[in-house]
Every structure is written in structure tokens, then in C-alpha cells.
N, C-alpha and C positions, 0 to 999 in steps of 0.2 A: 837619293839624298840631295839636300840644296846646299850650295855654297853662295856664301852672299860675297854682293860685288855690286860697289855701283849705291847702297843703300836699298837694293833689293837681294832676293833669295833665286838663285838660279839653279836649275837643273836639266837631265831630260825630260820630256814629254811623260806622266804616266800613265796614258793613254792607251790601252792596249793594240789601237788600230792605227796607231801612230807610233811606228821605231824609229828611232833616231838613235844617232852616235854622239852628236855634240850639243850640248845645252842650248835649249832655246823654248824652254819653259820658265817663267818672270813671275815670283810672290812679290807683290810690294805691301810690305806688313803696316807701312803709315796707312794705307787707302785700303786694305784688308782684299784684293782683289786678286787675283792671278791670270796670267793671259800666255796662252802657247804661240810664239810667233812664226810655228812650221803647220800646226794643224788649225791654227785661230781661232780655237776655243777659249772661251775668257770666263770670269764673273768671279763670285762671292764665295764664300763655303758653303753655303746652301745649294749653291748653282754646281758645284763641285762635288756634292754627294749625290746631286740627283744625276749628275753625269758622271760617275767613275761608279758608284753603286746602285744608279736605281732605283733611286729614290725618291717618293712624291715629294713634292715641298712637305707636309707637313713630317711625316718621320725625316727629313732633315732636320727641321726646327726640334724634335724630340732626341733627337742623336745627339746632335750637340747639346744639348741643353742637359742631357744625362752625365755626357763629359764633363758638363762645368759643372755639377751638383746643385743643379735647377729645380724646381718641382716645376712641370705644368699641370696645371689644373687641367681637369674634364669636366665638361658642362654637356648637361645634355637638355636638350631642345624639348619647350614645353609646350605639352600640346594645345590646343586651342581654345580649350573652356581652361586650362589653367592661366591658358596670357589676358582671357576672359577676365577672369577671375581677380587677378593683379591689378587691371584695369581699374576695377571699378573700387580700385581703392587712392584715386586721385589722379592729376591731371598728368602727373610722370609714367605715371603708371598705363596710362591711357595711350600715352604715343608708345612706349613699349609692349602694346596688344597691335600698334595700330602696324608698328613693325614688324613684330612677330609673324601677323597675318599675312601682309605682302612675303614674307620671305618663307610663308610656307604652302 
């Protein structure tokens, strides 16, 4: 549990490889960051489920984003004669084949 103090959220570490008795885990909910001042582990909520759960960045950005009742879209990668294909339907089109290609 965090008690605020100071204009931030304090508690202990939850950290499994890190016990402590006395708070020295810091939410500051203005700057959205958190920072452990016994273990010195810091960052974002992203950075915070890939390290207490394990998670890639992207099922971070999907965790949360289910919490807040987000959709994210899924796109899936088109192949070669299809970015082909888009190309040759004008000049926008053309750097998005021209993209597609390098990044596949």
C-alpha cells in the first residue's frame, strides 16, 4: 500500500528481491514515474510491468490499455507484391512500398 507524503505516493519496495521494512519506494503521480531509493529501480508503468511481471513492452502497452478500455488495433504486415501493389497507385503509395520493403 502507498501513503502519500510530500505530493508523492510512498511505500515499500515491491520488488520481490528487494525486502525492506521502511518505505523507500516514490510514485510521483504529477511526472507518472516511480523510483525505489533502496533497490534504484525507476521508470513508467510500462517499465514497471515489464519489471514486476515480465513483460515485453508491447503486452505492457496492451495491459494497460485493456485497463483503461482501449482498443488497439492489429495490423498485420503486408507482403511484398501487396505494398507492390499500393505503390502503384501514386506517389504516397510509392514511399509506403518504398518502406515496407526496407523494413522487410
Amino acid at each position: 500500500s502507498l501513503k502519500e507524503k510530500g505530493g508523492r505516493l510512498w511505500g515499500c519496495c515491491p520488488f520481490p528481491d528487494h525486502n525492506e521494512k521502511t518505505a523507500s519506494f516514490s510514485v510521483n503521480p504529477d511526472r507518472q514515474l516511480y523510483y525505489c531509493f533502496g533497490c534504484k529501480r525507476g521508470g513508467n508503468a510500462f517499465h514497471y510491468l515489464q519489471t514486476y511481471n515480465g513483460y515485453s513492452f508491447p503486452e505492457s502497452v496492451e495491459y494497460l490499455a485493456k485497463l483503461a478500455g482501449i482498443e488497439i488495433p492489429k495490423y498485420k504486415t503486408a507482403t511484398k507484391q501487396q505494398a507492390k501493389d499500393y505503390s502503384d497507385k501514386g506517389s504516397s503509395g510509392k514511399i509506403l512500398y518504398e518502406i515496407s520493403w526496407h523494413l522487410a
